[in-house]
PASEBA-1860 file (N, C-alpha, C; in nm, 3 decimals):
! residues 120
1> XXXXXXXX> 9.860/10.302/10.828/9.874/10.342/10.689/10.022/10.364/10.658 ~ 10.033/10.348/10.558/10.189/10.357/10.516/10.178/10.430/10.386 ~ 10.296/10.520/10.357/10.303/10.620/10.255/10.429/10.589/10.112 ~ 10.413/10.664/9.987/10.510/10.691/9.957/10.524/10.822/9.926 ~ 10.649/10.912/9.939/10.673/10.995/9.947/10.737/11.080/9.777 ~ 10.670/11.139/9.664/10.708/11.133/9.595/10.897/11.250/9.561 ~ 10.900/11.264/9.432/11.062/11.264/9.465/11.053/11.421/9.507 ~ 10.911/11.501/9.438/10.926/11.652/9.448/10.895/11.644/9.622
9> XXXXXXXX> 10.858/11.540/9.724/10.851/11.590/9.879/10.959/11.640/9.952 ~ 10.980/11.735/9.989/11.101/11.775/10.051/11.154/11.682/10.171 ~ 11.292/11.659/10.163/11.375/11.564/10.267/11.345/11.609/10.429 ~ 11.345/11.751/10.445/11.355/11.756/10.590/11.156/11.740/10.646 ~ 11.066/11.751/10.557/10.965/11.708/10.613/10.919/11.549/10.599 ~ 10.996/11.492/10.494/11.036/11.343/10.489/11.034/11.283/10.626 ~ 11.178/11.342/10.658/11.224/11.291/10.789/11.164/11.328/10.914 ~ 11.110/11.444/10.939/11.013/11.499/10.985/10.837/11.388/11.048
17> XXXXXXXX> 10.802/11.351/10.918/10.682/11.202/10.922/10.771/11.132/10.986 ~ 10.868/11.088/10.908/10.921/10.937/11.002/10.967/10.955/11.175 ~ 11.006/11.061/11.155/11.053/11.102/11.353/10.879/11.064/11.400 ~ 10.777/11.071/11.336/10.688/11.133/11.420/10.560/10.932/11.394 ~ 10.664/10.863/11.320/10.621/10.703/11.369/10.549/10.670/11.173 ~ 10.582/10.736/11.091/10.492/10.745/10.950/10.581/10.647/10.892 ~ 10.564/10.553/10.846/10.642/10.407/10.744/10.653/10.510/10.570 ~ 10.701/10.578/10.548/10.730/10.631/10.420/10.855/10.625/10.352
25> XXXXXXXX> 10.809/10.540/10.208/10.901/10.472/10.101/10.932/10.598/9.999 ~ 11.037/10.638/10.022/11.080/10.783/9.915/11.156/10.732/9.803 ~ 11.086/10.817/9.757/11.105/10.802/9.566/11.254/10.888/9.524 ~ 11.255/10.915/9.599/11.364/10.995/9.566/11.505/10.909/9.638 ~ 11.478/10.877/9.748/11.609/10.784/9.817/11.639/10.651/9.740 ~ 11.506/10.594/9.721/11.483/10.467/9.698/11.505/10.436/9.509 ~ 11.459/10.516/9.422/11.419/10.488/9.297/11.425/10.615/9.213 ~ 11.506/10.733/9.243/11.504/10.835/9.182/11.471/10.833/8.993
33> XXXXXXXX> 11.415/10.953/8.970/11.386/10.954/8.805/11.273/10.867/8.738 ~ 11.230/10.783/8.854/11.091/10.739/8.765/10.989/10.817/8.720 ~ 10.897/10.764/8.664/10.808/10.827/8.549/10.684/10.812/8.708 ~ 10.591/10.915/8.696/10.470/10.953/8.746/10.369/10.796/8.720 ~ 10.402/10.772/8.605/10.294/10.648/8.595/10.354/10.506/8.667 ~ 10.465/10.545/8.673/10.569/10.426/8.763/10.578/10.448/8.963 ~ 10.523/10.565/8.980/10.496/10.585/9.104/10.363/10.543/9.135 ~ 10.245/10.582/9.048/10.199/10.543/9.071/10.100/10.350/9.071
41> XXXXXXXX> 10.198/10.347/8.988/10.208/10.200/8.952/10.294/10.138/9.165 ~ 10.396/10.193/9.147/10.445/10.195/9.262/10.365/10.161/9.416 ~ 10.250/10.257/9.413/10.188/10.321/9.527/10.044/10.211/9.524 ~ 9.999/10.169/9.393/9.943/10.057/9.412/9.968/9.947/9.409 ~ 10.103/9.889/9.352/10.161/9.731/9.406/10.146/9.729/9.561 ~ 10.204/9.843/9.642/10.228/9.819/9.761/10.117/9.892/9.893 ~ 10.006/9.939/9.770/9.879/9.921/9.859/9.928/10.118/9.964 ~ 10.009/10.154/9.927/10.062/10.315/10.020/9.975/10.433/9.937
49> XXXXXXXX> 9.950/10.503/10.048/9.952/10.641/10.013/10.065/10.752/9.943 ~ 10.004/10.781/9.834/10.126/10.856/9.747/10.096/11.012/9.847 ~ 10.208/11.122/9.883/10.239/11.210/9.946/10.295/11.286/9.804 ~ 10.266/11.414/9.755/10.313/11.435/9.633/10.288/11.635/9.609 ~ 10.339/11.665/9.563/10.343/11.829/9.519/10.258/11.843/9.400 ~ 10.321/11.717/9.294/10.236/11.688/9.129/10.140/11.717/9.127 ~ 10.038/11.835/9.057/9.917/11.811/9.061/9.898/11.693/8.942 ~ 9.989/11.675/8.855/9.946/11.582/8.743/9.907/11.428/8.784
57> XXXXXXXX> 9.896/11.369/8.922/9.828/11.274/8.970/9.694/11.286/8.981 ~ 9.600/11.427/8.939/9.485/11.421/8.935/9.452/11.375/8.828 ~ 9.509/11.401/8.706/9.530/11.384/8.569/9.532/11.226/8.555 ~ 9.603/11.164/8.618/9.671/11.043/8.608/9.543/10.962/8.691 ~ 9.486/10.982/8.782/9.409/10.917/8.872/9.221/10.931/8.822 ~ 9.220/11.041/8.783/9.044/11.072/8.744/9.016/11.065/8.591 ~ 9.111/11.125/8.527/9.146/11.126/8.395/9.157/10.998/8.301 ~ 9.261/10.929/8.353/9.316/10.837/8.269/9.271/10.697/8.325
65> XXXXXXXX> 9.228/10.736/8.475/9.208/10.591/8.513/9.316/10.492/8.592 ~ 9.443/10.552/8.559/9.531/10.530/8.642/9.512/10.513/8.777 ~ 9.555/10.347/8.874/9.491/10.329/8.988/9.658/10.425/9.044 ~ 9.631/10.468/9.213/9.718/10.525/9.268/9.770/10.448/9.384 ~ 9.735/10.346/9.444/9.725/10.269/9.523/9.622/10.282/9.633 ~ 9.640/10.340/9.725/9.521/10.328/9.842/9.490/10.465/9.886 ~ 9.592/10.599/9.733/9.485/10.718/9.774/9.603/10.803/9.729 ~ 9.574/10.895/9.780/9.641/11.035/9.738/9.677/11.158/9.791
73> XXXXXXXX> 9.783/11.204/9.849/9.791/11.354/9.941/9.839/11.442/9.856 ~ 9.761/11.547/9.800/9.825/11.689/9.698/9.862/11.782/9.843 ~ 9.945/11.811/9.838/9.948/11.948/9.848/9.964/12.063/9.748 ~ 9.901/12.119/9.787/9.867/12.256/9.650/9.891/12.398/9.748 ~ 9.983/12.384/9.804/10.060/12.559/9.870/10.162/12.580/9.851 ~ 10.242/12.661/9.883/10.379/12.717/9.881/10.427/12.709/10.010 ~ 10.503/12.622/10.087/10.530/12.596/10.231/10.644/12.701/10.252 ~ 10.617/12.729/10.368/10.689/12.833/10.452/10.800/12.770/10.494
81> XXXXXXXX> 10.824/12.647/10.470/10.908/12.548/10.570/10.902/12.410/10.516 ~ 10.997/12.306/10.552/10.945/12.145/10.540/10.870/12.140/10.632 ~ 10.860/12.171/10.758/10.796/12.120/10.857/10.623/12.210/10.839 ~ 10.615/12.255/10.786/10.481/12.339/10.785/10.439/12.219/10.671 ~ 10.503/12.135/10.568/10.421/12.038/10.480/10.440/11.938/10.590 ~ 10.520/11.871/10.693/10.508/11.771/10.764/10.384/11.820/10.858 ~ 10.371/11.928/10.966/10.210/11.914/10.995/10.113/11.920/10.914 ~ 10.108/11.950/10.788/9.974/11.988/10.718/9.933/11.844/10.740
89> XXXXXXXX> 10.075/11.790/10.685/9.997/11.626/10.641/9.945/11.530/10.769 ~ 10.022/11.583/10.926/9.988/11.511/11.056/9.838/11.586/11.050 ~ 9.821/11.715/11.071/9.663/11.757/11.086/9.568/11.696/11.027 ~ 9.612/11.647/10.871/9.510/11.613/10.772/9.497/11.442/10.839 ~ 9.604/11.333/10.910/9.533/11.246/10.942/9.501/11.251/11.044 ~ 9.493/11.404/11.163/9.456/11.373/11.284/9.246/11.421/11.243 ~ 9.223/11.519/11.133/9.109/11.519/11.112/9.034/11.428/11.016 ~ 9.109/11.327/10.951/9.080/11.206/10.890/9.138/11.120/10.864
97> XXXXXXXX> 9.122/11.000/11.019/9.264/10.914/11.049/9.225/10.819/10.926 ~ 9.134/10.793/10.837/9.157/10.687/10.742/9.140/10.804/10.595 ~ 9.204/10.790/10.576/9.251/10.852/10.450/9.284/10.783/10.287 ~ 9.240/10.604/10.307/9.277/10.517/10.202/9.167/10.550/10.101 ~ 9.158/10.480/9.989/9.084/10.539/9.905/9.025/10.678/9.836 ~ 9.115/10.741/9.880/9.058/10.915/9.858/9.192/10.958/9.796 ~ 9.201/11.109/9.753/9.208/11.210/9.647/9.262/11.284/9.761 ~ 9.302/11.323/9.901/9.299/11.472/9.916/9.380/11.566/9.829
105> XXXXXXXX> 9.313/11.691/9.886/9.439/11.830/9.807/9.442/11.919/9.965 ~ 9.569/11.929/9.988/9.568/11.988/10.102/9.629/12.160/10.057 ~ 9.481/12.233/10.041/9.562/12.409/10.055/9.590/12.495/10.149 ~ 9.615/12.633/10.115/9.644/12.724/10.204/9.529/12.688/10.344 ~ 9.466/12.690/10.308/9.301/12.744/10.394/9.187/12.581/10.423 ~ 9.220/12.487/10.375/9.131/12.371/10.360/9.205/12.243/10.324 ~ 9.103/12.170/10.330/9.155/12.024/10.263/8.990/11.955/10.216 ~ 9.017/11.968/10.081/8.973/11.892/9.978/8.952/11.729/9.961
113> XXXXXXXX> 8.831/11.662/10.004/8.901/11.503/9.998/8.766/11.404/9.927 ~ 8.802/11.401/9.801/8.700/11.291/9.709/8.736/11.163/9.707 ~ 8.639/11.074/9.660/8.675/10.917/9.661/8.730/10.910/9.551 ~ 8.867/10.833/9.537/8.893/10.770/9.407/8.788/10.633/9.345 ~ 8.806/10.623/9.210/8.758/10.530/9.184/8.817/10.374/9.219 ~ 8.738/10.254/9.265/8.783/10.179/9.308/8.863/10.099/9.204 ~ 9.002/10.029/9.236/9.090/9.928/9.121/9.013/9.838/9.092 ~ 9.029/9.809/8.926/8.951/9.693/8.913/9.062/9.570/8.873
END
């Protein structure tokens, strides 16, 4: 699986995934200031998982219909650290190594994970 990393993901847990073997295209290195509908426009040309803080990709994805590409990682906490959002997100694919097509929300206490609707 391969990711993109949106611009609100913090750099040192960025780098953090990639030390640890994760292919992630940052929005922030790569394309700074795009629009939410351009990421996610983004995240489905190239078939990646969007990595993101936004809750407004729920908005954008269930709501509007907006495809996201091959899925979705919220985090919805207040990290103690970059590296406390870089394991959330290793735990979340070591307890669900396929993660394409889905919604997660990763919180304090759980992880949340619905099917998106399929692109037509």
């Amino acid at each position: 699986m391969t990711f993109v990393a949106d611009e609100n993901f913090p750099q040192p847990a960025l780098a953090a995934l990639r030390q640890a073997g994760w292919e992630v295209f940052s929005v922030a290195e790569e394309c700074p200031g795009i629009s939410d509908e351009e990421v996610a426009a983004l995240c489905s040309e190239s078939q990646r998982i969007l990595l993101t803080f936004d809750k407004d990709f729920g908005e954008l994805v269930f709501r509007r219909g907006l495809p996201a590409g091959s899925g979705v990682v919220l985090f919805r906490f207040i990290a103690e650290s970059p590296e406390h959002v870089a394991d959330a997100a290793l735990a979340l694919l070591q307890s669900q190594p396929d993660i394409r097509g889905t919604f997660c929300v990763i919180g304090r206490d759980r992880i949340r994970i619905r099917p998106m609707r399929p692109v037509r």
